[in-house]
Structures are given as structure tokens and as C-alpha cells.
C-alpha positions as CSV (number, residue, x, y, z in Angstrom):
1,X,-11.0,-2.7,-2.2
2,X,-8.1,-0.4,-2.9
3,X,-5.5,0.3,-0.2
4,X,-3.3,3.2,0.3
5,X,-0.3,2.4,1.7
6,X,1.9,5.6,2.9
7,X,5.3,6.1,4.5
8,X,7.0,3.6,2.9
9,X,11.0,3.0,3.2
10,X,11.9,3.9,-0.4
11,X,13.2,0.4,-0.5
12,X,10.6,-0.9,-0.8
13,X,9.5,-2.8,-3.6
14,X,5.8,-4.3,-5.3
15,X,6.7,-7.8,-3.5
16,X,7.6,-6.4,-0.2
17,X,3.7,-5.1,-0.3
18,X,2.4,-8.2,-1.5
19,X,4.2,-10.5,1.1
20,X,2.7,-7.9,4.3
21,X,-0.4,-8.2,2.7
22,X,-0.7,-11.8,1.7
23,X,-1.9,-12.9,5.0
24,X,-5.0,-10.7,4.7
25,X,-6.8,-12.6,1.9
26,X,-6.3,-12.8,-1.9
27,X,-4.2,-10.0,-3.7
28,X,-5.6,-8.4,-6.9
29,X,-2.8,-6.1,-8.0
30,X,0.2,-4.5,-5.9
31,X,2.2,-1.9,-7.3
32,X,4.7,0.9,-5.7
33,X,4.5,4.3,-7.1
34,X,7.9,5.7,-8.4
35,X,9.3,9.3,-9.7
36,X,8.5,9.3,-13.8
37,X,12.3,10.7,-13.9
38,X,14.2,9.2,-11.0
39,X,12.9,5.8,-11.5
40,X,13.1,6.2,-6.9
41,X,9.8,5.2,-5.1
42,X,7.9,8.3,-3.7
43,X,7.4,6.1,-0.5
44,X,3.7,5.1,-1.0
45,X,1.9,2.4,-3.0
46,X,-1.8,0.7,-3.3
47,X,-2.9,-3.0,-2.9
48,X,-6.5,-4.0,-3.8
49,X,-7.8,-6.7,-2.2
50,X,-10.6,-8.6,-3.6
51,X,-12.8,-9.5,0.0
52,X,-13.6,-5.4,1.2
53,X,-13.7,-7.2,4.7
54,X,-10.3,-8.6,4.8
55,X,-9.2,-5.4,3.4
56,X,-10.8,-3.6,6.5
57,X,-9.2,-5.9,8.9
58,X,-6.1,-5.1,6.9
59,X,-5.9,-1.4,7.3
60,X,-6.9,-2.4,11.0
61,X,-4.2,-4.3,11.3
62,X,-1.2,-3.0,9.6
63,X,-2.1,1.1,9.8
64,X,0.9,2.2,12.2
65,X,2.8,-1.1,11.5
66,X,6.4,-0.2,11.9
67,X,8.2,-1.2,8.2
68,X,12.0,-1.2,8.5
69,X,11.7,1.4,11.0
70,X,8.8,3.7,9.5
71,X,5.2,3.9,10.9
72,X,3.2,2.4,7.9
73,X,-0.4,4.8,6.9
74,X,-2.8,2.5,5.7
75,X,-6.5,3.4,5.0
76,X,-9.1,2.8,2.0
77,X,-7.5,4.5,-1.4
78,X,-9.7,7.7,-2.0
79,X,-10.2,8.2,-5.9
80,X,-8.3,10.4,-7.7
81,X,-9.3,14.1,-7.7
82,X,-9.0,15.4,-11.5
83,X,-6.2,17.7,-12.2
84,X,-6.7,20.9,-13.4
């Protein structure tokens, strides 16, 4: 199941993610979604997680976590809508 992970410090980086989520169950992919130009995280990212029930309990868990000072949002990643 695919994570969305919002309100990020821009700090952080893809292991960061992986080490909060670790606990959780077994990682697929992590990654930290930056600015094509800056190269600066836009302060959200996605982690999929292969069991969808330890993903549940881990938007349970860590939704409102407090990250280096900001409020983690963390819920199921919607698809993307197409652009137009």
C-alpha cells in the first residue's frame, strides 16, 4: 500500500522516511519528492509498504506524529489525477 506522507521538515531525506517507517513492516520503496529546479524537498514523500495492514496501523500510528517539530499527515496515497 502507498503512503502519503505530508508536512515534512524539508530536511528530510528518503532514509529519514525509511527509518520511521521500518518498524511498521517491510519497506517497498521510499522516496522524498523534491523541486525539478531547486533540487529542495517540497516537504512531502510516499512509502509503500508491502502488508496493506501494517500500512493501516502505520498511518494509525504516525498521522500527527511530531517530526523535528512538524505535525506529520499521513494517510493512504490517492492516485494521481491526470493533468490537463
Amino acid at each position: 500500500m502507498n503512503i502519503y506522507v505530508g508536512n515534512l521538515p524539508f530536511d528530510t531525506q528518503e532514509g529519514d522516511l525509511r527509518s520511521l517507517f521500518a518498524e511498521y513492516g517491510n519497506i517497498n520503496s521510499v522516496s522524498v519528492i523534491t523541486d525539478r529546479e531547486t533540487g529542495r524537498s517540497r516537504g512531502f514523500g510516499f512509502v509503500d509498504l508491502a502488508d496493506s495492514s501494517q500500512a493501516r496501523n502505520a498511518i494509525e500510528k504516525l498521522d500527527g506524529h511530531d517530526l523535528n517539530g512538524r505535525f506529520l499527515k499521513v494517510n493512504e496515497a490517492k492516485p494521481r489525477s491526470p493533468r490537463r
